[in-house]
C-alpha positions in Angstrom: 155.3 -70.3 -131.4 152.3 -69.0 -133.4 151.3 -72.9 -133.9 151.3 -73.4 -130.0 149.4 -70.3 -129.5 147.0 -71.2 -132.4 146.4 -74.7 -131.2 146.2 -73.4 -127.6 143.3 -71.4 -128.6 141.8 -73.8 -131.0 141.9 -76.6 -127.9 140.8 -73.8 -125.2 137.8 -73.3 -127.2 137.0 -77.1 -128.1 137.3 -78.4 -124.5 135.3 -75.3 -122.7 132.4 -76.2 -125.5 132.3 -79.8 -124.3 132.8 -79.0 -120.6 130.1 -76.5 -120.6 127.4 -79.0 -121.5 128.0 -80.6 -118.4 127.9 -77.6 -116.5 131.5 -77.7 -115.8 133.7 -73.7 -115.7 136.0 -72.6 -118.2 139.0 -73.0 -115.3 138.7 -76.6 -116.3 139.0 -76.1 -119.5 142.1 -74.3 -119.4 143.8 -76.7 -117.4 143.1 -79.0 -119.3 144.0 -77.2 -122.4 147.6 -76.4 -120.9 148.2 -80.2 -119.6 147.2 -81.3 -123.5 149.3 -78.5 -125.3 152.6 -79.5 -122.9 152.6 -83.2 -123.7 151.7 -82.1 -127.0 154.4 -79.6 -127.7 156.6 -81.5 -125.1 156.4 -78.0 -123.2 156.1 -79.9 -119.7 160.0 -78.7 -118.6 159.9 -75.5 -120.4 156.6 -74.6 -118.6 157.4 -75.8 -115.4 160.6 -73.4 -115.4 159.9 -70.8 -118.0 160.4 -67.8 -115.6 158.9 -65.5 -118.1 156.4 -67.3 -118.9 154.9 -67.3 -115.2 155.3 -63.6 -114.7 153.3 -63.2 -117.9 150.5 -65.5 -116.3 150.6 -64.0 -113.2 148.9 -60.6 -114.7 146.2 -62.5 -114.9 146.3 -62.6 -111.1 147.1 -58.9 -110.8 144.1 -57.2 -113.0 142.1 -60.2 -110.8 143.4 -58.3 -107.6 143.1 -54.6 -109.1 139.3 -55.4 -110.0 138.8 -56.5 -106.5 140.6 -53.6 -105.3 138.1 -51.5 -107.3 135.2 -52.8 -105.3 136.7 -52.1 -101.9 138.1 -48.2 -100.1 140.3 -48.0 -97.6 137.1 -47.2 -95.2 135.8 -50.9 -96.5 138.9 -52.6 -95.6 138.8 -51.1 -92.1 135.7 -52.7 -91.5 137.0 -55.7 -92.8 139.5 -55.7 -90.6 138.1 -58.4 -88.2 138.4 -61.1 -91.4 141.5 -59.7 -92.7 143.6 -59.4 -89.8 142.0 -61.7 -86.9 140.4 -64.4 -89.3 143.2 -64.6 -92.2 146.0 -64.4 -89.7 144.3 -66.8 -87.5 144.1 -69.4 -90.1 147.4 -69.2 -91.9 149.1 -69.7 -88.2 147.2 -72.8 -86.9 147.5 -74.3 -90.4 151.4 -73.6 -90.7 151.7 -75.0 -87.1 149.7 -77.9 -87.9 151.9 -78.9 -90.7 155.2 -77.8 -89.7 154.6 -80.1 -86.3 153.4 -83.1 -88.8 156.6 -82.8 -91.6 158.7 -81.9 -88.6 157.5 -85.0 -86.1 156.1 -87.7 -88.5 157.5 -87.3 -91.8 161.0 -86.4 -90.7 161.6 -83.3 -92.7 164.4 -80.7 -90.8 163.0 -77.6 -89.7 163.2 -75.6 -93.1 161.9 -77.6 -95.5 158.8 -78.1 -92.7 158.4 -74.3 -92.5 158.8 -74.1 -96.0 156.0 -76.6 -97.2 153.9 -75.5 -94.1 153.3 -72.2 -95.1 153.3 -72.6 -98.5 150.2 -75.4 -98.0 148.7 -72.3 -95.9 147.4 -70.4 -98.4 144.7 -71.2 -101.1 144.0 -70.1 -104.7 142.9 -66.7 -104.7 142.7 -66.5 -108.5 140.1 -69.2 -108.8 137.8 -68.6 -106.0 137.3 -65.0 -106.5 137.2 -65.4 -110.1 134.4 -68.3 -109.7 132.6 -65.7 -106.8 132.4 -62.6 -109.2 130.7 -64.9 -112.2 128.1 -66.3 -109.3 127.9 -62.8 -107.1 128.9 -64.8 -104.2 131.7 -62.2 -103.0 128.7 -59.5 -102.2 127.3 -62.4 -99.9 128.2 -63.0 -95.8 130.5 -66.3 -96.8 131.8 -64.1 -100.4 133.4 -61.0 -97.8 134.8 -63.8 -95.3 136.4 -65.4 -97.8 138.2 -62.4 -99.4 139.3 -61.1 -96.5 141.1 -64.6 -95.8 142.5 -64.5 -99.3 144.0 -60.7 -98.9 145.6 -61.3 -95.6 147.0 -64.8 -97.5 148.4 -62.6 -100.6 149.8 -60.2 -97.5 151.8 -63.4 -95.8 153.6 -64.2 -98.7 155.7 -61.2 -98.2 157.0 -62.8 -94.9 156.7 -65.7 -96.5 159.6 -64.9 -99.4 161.2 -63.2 -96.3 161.6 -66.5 -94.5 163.0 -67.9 -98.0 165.8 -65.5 -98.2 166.7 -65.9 -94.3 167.3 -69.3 -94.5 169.5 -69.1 -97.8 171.5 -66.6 -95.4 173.8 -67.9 -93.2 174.9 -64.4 -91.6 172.8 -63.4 -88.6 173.9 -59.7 -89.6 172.5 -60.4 -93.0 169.2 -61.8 -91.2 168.7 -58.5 -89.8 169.6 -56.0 -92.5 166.7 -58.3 -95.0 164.0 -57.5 -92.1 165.1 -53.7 -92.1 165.1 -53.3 -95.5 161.7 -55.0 -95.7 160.3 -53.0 -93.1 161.7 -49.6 -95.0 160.2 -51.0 -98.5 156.7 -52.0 -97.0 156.7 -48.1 -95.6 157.9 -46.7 -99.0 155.8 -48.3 -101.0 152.3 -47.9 -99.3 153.6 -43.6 -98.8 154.1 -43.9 -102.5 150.8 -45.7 -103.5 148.7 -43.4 -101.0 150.3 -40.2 -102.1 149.7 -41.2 -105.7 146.1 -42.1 -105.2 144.9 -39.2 -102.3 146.4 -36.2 -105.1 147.3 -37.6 -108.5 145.1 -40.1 -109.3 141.7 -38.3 -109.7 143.1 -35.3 -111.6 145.3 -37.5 -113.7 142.3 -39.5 -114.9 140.3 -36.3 -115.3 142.5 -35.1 -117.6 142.9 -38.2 -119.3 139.3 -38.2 -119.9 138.3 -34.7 -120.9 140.4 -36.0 -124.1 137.5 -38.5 -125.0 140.0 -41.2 -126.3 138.9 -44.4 -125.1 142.3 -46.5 -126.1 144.3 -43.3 -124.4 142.0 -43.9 -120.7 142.2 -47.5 -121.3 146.0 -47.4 -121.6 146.3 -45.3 -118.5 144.8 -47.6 -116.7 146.7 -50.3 -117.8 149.7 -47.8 -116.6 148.7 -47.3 -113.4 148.0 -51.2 -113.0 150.7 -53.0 -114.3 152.8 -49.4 -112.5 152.0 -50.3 -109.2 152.2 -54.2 -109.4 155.3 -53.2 -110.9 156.2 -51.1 -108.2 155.2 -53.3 -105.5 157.5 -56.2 -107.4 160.7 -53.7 -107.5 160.4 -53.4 -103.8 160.4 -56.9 -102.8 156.8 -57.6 -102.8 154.4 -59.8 -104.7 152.6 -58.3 -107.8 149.2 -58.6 -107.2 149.5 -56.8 -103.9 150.7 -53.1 -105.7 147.6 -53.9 -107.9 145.2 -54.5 -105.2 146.4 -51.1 -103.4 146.2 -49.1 -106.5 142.4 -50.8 -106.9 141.4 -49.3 -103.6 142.9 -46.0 -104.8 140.9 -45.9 -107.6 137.3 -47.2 -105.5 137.5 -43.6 -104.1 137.3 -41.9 -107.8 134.5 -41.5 -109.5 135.7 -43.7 -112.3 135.7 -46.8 -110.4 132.7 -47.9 -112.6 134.2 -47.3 -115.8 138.0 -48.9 -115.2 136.1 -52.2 -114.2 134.3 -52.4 -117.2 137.6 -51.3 -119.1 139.6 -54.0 -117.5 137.6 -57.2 -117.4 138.5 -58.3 -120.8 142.3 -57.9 -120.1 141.5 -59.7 -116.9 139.6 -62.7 -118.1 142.5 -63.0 -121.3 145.4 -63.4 -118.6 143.7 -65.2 -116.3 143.2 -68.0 -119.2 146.8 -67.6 -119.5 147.2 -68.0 -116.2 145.5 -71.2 -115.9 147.2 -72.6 -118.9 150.3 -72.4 -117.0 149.0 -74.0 -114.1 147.7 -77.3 -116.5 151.1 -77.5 -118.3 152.7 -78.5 -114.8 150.7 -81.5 -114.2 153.0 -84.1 -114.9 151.8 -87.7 -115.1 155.0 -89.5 -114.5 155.3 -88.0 -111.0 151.6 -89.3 -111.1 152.0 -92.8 -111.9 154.9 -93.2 -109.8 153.5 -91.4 -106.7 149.6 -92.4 -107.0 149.3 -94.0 -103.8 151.0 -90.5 -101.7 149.2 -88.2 -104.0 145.8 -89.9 -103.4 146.2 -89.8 -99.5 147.7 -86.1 -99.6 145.1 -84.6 -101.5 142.0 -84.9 -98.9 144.3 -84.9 -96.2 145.0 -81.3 -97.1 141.7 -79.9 -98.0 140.1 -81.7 -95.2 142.9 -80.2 -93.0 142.0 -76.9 -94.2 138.5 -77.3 -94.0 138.6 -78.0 -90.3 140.7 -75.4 -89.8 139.2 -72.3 -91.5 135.4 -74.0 -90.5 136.1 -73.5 -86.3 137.7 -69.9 -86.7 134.6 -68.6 -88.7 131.9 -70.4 -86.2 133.7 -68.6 -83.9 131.3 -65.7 -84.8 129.1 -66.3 -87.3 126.4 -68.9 -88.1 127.4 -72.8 -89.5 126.2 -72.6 -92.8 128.7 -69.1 -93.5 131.2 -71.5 -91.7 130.9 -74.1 -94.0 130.9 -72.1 -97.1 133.6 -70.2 -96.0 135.8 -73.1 -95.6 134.7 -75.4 -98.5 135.3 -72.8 -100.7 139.4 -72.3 -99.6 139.9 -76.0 -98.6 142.6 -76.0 -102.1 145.9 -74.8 -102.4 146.9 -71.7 -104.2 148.6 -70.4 -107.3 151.1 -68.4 -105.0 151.9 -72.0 -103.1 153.3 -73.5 -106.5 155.7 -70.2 -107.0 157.1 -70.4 -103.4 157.5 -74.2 -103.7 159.4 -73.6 -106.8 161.8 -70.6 -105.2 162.4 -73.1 -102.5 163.7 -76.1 -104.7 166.1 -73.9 -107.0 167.1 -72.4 -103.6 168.2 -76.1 -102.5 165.5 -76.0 -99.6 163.4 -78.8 -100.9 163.7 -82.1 -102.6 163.5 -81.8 -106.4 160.4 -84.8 -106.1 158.7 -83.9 -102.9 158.1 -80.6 -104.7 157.0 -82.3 -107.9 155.0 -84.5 -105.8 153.3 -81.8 -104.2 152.7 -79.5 -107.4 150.6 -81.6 -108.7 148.7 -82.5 -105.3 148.2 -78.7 -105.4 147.1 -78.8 -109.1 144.5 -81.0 -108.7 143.4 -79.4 -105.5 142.8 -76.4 -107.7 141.2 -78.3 -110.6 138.6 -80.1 -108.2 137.5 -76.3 -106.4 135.6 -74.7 -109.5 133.4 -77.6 -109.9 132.9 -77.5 -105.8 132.2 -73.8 -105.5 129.8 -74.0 -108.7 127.5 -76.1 -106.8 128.2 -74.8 -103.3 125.1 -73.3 -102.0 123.1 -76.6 -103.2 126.2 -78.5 -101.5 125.1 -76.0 -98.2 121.1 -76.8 -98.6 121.5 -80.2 -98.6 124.0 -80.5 -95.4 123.0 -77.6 -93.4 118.9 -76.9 -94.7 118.3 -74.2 -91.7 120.0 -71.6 -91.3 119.8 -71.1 -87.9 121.7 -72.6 -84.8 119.9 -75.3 -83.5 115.9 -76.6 -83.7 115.8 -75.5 -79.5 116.3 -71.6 -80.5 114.0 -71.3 -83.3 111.1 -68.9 -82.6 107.5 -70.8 -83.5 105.4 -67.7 -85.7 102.1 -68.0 -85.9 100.6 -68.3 -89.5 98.0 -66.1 -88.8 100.0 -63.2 -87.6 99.6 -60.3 -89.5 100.0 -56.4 -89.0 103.6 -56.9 -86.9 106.6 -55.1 -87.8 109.5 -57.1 -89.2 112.9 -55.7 -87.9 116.4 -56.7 -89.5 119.1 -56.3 -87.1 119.3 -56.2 -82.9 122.6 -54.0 -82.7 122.4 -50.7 -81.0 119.6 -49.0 -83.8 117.4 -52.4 -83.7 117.6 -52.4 -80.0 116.3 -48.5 -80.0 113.7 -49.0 -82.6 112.4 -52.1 -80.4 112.1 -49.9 -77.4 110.1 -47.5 -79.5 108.0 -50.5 -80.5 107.3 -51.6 -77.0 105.8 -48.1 -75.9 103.8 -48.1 -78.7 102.4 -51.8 -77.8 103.2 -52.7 -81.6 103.8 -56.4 -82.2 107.3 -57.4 -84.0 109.7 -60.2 -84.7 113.3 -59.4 -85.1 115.6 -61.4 -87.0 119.4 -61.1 -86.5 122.5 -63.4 -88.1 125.1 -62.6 -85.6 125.5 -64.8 -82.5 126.1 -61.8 -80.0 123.0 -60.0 -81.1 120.8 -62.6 -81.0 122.4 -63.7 -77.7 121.2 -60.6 -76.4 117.9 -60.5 -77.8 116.7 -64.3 -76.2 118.7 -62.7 -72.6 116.0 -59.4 -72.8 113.2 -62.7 -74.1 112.8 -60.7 -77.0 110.5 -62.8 -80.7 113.4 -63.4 -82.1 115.3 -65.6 -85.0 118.5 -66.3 -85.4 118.8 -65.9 -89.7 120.6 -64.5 -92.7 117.2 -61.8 -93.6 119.0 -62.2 -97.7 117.5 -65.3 -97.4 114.0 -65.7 -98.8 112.7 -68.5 -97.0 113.7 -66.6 -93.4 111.5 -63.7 -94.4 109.1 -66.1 -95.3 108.9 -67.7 -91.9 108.0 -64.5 -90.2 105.3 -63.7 -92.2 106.8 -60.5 -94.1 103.9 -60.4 -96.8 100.9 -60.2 -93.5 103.5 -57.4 -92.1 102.7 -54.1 -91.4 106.0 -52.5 -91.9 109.4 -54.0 -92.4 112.6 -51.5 -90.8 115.9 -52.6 -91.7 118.6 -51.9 -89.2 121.6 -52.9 -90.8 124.7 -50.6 -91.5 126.6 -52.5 -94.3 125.4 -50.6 -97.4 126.3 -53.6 -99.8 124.5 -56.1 -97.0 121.9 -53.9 -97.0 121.1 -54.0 -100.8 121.4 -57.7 -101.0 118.3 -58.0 -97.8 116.4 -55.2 -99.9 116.0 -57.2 -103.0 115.0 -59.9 -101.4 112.6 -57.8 -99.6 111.7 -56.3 -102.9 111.2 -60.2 -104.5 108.4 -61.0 -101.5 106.9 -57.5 -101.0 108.0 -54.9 -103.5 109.6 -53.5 -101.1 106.0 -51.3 -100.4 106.4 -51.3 -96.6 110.4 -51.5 -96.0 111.6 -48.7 -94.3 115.6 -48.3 -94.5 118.0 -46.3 -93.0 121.3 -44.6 -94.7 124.3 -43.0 -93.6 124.5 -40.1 -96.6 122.6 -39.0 -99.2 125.0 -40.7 -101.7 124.2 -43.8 -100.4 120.4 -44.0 -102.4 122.5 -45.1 -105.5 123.2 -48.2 -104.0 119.4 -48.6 -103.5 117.9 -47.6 -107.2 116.0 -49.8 -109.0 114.3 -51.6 -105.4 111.1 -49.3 -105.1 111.8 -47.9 -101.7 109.6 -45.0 -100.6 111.3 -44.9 -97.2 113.8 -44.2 -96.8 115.7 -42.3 -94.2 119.1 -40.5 -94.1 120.9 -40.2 -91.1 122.4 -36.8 -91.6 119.8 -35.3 -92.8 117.6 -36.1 -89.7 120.4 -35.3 -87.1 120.9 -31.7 -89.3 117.6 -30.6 -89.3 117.4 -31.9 -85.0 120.8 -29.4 -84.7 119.1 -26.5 -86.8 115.9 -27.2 -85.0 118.1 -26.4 -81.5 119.4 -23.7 -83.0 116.5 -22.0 -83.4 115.5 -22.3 -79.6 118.4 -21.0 -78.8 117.7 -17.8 -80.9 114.2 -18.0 -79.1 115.5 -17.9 -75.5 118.6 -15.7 -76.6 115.6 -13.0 -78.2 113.7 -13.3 -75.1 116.8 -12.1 -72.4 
């Protein structure tokens, strides 16, 4: 064992050295490194069904999902709700349908196995593309919060998912119903626990913990309370990663959110490796060689399935080039697929080499999507250069306009702030990204574009540096910080004028040179107190 784990390492670090100076990711490398160490070791079988071996990887997938978790508050994923639940829901639906109708109709598979291998290809590879988004930022961006909130509705569905597994291993309908009930009660029990534990324990806990100033004994409670709730989550039915995710969010509203991401990384990034080991020791060449021809025509029949797919939902509301990346970037299948595949066949659901068969489509699929979402915004720039919706609803600026005010955002607070504009007979150009908005704004024949304002070249285009003032009207605080340092990149940010919610939300702003900035509370306090003291006046005077 210690040979295998010294050669693993040894080959890990050999392969990553010569993939990096062709600008390939370390995912790679560990594929590759678990594909060489298998044939090597002649680990292929053991890997494939090594039960304890794939729990062990799959941590690397739970401190993945408990550092996501960190960056996101129950508050956050209620505004996410629209990708989360309409979005993710949306698209693992249409793409089980899609499937299950073609195994069902045209391959001939019975009504099961279809369901099984429809849902299954559903889902893509959460592990790589958020891991690939937080080295490249990408998950702060429009396309990055689209994207996760796909993947954490996917990492919801396989709990029906394993649901439908155990159904059809049941032939008593009374059965059917007592595994939905006791589901149902689980799912309750276990977000009451989790809640509890985070709304009153969690903070005081940690406090305590870190009043001791022993950074192994915080370190190791926080390794407690991840691998605890994944464990938790796990003991009631439920996948891992999910109990990890929900004690994340728990943590997001402590105030040592910062510090447990920093603690965890390394324990993440280790497992992870591990993680993607396993996935390269279950390419298996002779399924290869003997299936090529299926294998080649499967593989971008999938991931061009998906892409359709997941590209019309998202243009549904948002603009083609968020549409594009949003889909390119989930177009493989997931890490979650090959485990439910697996329970299927020793279940007797599915055909010992149609599963095989379609591991390794599924490996590859994941293998090809690092090196895709590496180069994806040059991939975007090069098929979708504007981006706006069409050439016909572009807004011609004149070069030699100067002394306008730029304003971000036509929702409710741009549409005030235009008013005001228009009384004052100031000049201004509005730029908005979302399809409604800007709908709006061309009904009321209003100057302006349709545009991400994170983008440089948009700001560019309406003149920003020749501006007199630039007012950002967009609530999304980490949206908002991604517009003000591109801003702060053209302008120094010298003019921009931004409002907040809450005092506590100028942290997210330091380091950007903003002067003005204005706080929504504190202006509608002092308007109450204001009205409070005429009512003093009139009550004085009677």
């Amino acid at each position: 064992m210690l040979g295998i784990i010294v050669s693993t390492i040894f080959i890990a670090i050999f392969v990553n050295l010569l993939l990096k100076k062709f600008q390939l990711p370390t995912i790679i490398g560990y594929i590759f490194t678990g594909t060489i160490i298998a044939y090597l070791f002649g680990l292929h079988e053991t890997a494939v069904n090594n039960h304890d071996l794939k729990e062990i990887a799959e941590f690397g997938v739970v401190f993945l999902m408990f550092t996501i978790g960190l960056e996101f508050s129950v508050n956050a994923l209620i505004r996410m709700k629209k990708e989360v639940f309409f979005t993710g829901t949306l698209q693992i639906i249409i793409t089980t349908l899609i499937v299950v109708l073609i195994s069902f109709y045209i391959l001939n598979f019975d009504f099961q196995t279809s369901m099984i291998i429809g849902t299954a290809l559903s889902l893509s590879s959460t592990a790589i593309v958020l891991k690939t988004y937080n080295e490249t930022r990408d998950i702060k961006k429009r396309h990055g919060q689209r994207v996760l909130g796909i993947l954490i509705m996917q990492d919801i569905a396989v709990i029906p998912i394993l649901l439908m597994i155990s159904i059809f291993t049941t032939n008593s309908e009374n059965s059917v119903l007592y595994i939905v009930l006791q589901t149902t009660i689980a799912a309750v029990i276990l977000i009451g626990i989790l809640y509890l534990s985070g709304k009153y324990l969690l903070e005081p806990f940690l406090t305590h913990v870190s009043e001791t100033n022993s950074e192994e004994l915080f370190v190791g409670s926080v390794l407690l309370i991840a691998i605890g709730a994944s464990y938790m989550a796990h003991y009631f039915g439920f996948s891992y990663s999910l109990g990890a995710f929900i004690a994340g969010m728990m943590i997001s509203e402590t105030k040592f959110k910062h510090q447990v991401e920093s603690d965890l990384i390394p324990f993440r990034n280790l497992l992870l490796g591990v993680f993607f080991v396993t996935v390269g020791m279950q390419i298996n060449f002779e399924i290869i060689y003997l299936h090529l021809f299926t294998i080649l025509l499967l593989l971008p029949i999938l991931m061009i399935l998906k892409y359709c797919i997941i590209y019309l939902i998202v243009r549904i509301d948002d603009t083609k080039r968020v549409a594009f990346k949003t889909a390119f970037s989930l177009i493989q299948i997931g890490e979650f697929s090959l485990a439910i595949l697996e329970l299927a066949r020793s279940a007797n659901l599915l055909n010992a080499t149609h599963t095989q068969i379609l591991i390794v489509t599924i490996v590859l699929s994941m293998i090809l999507t690092p090196i895709a979402l590496k180069n994806l915004s040059k991939i975007a720039s090069s098929l979708l250069p504007d981006d706006i919706m069409d050439t016909t609803n572009t807004l011609a600026v004149d070069k030699d306009l100067k002394g306008h005010v730029v304003v971000l955002g036509y929702g409710h607070l741009g549409q005030e702030i235009v008013r005001e504009l228009k009384e004052l007979n100031n000049d201004y150009i509005i730029i908005e990204n979302k399809i409604l908005f800007y709908k709006m704004g061309k009904d009321d024949k209003e100057p302006i574009i349709f545009g991400n304002a994170a983008h440089k070249h948009i700001l560019e285009s309406v003149n920003i540096r020749s501006s007199c003032a630039v007012i950002v009207a967009i609530d999304n605080p980490e949206q908002l910080r991604i517009v003000c340092e591109s801003i702060n990149e053209l302008t120094k940010n010298t003019k921009t004028i931004v409002k907040i919610t809450k005092t506590e939300d100028k942290k997210n702003l330091e380091g950007l040179h903003l002067e003005h900035i204005i706080v929504d509370d504190q202006v509608v306090a002092k308007a109450l107190v204001e009205e409070t003291k005429v009512c003093s006046i009139d009550f004085s005077h009677k």
